[in-house]
N, C-alpha and C positions, 0 to 999 in steps of 0.2 A: 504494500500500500504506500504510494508516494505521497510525502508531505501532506498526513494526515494531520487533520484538528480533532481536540480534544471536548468531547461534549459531556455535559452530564444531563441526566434524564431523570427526574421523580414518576416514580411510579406508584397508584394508588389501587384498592381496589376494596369493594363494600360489599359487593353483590356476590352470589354461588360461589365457586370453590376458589377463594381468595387467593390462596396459595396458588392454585395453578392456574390462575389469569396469570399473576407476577411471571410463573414460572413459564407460560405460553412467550408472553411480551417477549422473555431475555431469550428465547430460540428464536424468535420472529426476527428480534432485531440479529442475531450472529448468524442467522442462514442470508441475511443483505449483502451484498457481494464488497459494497462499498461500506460495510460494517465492520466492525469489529469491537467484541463487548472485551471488556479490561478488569474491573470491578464494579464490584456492587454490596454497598452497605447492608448490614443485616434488614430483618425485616422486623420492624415495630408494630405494635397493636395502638392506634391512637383514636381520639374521639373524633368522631366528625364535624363540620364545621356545620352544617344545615343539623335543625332539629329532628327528634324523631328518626331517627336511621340506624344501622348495622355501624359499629365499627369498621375503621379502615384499618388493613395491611400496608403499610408504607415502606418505602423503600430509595436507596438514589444509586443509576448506574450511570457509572463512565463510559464512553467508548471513543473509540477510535473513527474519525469515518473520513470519506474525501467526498462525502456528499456537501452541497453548500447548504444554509442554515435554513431557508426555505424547502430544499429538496429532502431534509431530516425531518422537516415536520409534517410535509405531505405523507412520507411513510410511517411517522408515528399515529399518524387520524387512519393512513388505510389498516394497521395494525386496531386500533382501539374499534374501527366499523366490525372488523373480521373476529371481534372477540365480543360483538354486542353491543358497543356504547349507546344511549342515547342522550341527545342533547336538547331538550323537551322545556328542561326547566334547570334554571342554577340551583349549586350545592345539591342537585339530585342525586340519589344514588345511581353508583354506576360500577358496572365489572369490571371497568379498569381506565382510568384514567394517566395520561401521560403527558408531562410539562417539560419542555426544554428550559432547561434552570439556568444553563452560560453554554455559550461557542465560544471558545477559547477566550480572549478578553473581546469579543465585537460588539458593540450596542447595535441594536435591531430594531429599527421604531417601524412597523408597518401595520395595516388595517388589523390580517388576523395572526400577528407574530409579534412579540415585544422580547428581547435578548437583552439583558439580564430578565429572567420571570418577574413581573410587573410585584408580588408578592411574596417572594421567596423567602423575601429578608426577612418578612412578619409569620413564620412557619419557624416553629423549633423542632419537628420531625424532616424536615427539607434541610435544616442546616445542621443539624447531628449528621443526618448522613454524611453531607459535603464533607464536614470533619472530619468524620473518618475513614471517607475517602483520598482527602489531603488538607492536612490542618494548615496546609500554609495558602491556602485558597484565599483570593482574594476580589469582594466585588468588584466588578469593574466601574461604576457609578460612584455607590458609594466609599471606594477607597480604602476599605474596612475588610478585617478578616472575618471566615466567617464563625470564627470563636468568639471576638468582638460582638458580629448581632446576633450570636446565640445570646449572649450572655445579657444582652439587652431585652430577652423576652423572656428570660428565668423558667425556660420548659412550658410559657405558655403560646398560644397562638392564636393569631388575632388577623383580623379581616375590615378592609376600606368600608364605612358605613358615610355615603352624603347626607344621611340623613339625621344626624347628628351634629353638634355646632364641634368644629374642628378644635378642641380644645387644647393649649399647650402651657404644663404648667411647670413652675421653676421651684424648686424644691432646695432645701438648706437648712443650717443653723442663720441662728441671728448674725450678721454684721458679713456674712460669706461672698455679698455682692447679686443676689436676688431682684432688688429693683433696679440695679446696674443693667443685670445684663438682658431682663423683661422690656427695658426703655431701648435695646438697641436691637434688639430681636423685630419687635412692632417696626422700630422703622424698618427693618428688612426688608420685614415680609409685609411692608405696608397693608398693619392689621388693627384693631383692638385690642387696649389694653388693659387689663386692668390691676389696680393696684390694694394689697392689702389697706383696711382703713385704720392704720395706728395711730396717723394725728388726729384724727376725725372723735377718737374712744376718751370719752369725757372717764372713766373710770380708769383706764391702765394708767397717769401718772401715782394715781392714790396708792393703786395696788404696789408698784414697785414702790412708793413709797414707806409700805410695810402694813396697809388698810388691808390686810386679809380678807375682811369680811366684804370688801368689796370687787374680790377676784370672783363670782358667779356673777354679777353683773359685766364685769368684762367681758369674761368668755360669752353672754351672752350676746352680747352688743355684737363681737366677733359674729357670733354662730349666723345671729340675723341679718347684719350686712353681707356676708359670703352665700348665705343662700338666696338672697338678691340680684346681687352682684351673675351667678351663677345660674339664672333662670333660664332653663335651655330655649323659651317662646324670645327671650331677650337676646341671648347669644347668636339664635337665628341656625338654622337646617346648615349643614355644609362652610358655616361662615370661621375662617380661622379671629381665634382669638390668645391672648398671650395674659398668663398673671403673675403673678408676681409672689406665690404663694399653690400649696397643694392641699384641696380641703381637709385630705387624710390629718391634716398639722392639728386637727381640731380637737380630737382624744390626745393629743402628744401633749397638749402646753394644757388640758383642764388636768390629766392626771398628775401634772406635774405643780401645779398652783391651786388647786382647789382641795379641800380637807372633807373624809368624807361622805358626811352630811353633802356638803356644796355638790360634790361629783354625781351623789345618787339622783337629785334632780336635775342637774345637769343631761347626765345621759338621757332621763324622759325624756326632755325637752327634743334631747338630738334624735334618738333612732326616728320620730315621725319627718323630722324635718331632712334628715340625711337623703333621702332617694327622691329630695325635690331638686337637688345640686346636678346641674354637667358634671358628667365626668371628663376626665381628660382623655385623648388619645395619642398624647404623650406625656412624657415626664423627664423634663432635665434635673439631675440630683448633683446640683453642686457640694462638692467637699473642699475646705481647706484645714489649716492648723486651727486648733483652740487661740494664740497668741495672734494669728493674724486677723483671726475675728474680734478680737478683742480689739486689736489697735484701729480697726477700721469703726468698730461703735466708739472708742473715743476720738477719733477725729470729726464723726459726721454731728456729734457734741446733743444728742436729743438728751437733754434732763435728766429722763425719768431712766434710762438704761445705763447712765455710767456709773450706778455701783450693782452692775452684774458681776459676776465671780467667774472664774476660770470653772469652779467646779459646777456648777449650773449648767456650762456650756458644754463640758465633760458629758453631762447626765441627757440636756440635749443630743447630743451627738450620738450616743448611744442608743436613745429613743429611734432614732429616723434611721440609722443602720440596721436595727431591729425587723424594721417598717420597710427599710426596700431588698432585705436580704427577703424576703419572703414575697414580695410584690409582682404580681400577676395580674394588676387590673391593666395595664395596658402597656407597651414598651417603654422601655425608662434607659435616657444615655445618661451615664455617669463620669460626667468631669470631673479632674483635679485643676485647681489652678493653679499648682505648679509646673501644667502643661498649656493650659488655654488662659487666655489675659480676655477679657473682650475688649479692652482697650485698643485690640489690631482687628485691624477689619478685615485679613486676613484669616483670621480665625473665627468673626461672625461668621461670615461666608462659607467657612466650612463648616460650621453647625444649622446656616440658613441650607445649603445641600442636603444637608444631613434630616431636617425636620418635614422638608419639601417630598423627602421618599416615605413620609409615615402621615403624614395628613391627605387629603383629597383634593391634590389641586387644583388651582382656578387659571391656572395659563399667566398670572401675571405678580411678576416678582421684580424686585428691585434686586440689582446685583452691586457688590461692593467689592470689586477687586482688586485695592491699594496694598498689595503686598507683593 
């Protein structure tokens, strides 16, 4: 085979003998003369993305071909006709489904073909495989390994909904640069923004002032400006927006300041009011030092926060690691800023890239490429 490209191929399958759909496909594809199969990842049991359905067998195989990227995907549909498919309805069940995931690095924009899979990245049974097919695989788009967007969807998998307001939320300790880098994201992605309301809360200076008894009126103030703020008829179907804050913050700062009497009516209050909030459909979770959180709340000088304690921020910090070691409600990138400043607009730009592959885009973006 002369100057072959190297493809990889998800294979899925829901319907009658799971296994030996998988096992039909990878004979279909090595008797193609311009084939040749190389590997293939084990095969996983995962849930399906449409409701009400059979489990799927997944799976990701390599090959070798010197067919071009369109002339691999016409023999992968007459393969998936010749095993049954039908394509009647989305997330339908089906005997066997087959995505071209990457040709070699080529991006592919056509009517019925997109190279990189328009989705791949948001599939953690799609990018296990790839991993262990070759863990040094690399998106071609987004730039990223695909150990990198495994790890950004923590074993879950998730799917473009326009029907939800595009939400993107920025997630931190105190003083980490949150409304910094929320104020330059909006401009990117010339969007909405919205900002916690901390001057706005007639209660939080008392509270850090040491009025205990006036820390359930905080958190409330909080709890009912965010779910305002947060109104999905207000955010609007499909419309990206950017905050400055992640609702989840809401049990982190009452368990942690409310005593508790104060917390047990607290949480009443929350569980009716929680599933009236957007969710997001992303999550940026910045990290830095305890010391340089610290030096950035004494510079920006607000009153009521400069006698926070390194150990508060400790106990914070703990809290939100707790919270996105286990996070599954939707992909979450995880900055350090001893690698990202947004100070360079070099590096918006690589995170404007980066949010543009997990929201629903609208064709229209602002590009910033000063570096």
């Amino acid at each position: 085979m002369d100057n072959p490209k190297t493809a990889y191929i998800a294979l899925g399958s829901n319907l009658g003998d799971r296994n030996g759909h998988i096992a039909n496909v990878l004979e279909s594809l090595g008797q193609t003369a311009e084939i040749e199969v190389t590997r293939t990842s084990d095969i996983i049991e995962t849930a399906p993305l449409g409701e009400d359905q059979p489990k799927y067998l997944n799976c990701v195989t390599e090959i070798k071909t010197t067919l071009a990227a369109q002339d691999l995907h016409k023999r992968t549909i007459e393969i998936e006709n010749k095993l049954g498919r039908t394509r009647e309805e989305k997330w339908a069940p089906r005997t066997i489904d087959l995505d071209i995931l990457l040709f070699d690095d080529q991006i592919i924009n056509l009517s019925d073909l997109t190279i990189p899979h328009r989705q791949m990245h948001l599939r953690s049974f799609v990018l296990s495989g790839l991993y262990q097919l070759d863990a040094n695989l690399r998106h071609p788009l987004l730039k990223e390994s695909v150990s990198e967007l495994a790890a950004r969807l923590n074993g879950g998998d998730f799917t473009f909904n326009p029907d939800l307001p595009q939400l993107i939320s920025i997630a931190g300790l105190i003083g980490v640069g949150k409304t910094t880098l929320a104020k330059k994201l909006a401009d990117s992605l010339d969007c909405a923004l919205l900002f916690e309301p901390y001057d706005k809360n007639p209660f939080m200076p008392e509270v850090y002032a040491g009025k205990k008894q006036l820390a359930l009126d905080s958190q409330l103030y909080f709890l009912t400006s965010r779910i305002q703020q947060l109104n999905p008829q207000l955010l609007g179907a499909g419309q990206i927006a950017v905050s400055d804050y992640v609702f989840d913050k809401e049990l982190i700062y009452a368990r942690r300041l409310l005593n508790e009497t104060q917390l047990q009516m607290y949480e009443q209050i929350y569980k009716p009011l929680e599933p009236k909030a957007a969710r997001p459909v992303l999550v940026i979770y910045l990290r830095d030092s305890i010391e340089n959180c610290l030096d950035r709340i004494h510079k920006r000088s607000r009153p009521y926060e400069q006698k926070i304690e390194p150990q508060f921020l400790e106990a914070l910090n703990g809290d939100y690691e707790q919270l996105f070691t286990t996070w599954k409600n939707c992909p979450c990138i995880r900055l350090s800023l001893a690698k990202f400043d947004c100070r360079r607009d070099c590096d918006i730009d690589y995170l404007r890239k980066q949010i543009e592959n997990y929201v629903v885009a609208d064709g229209s973006r602002k590009n910033n490429t000063n570096c």
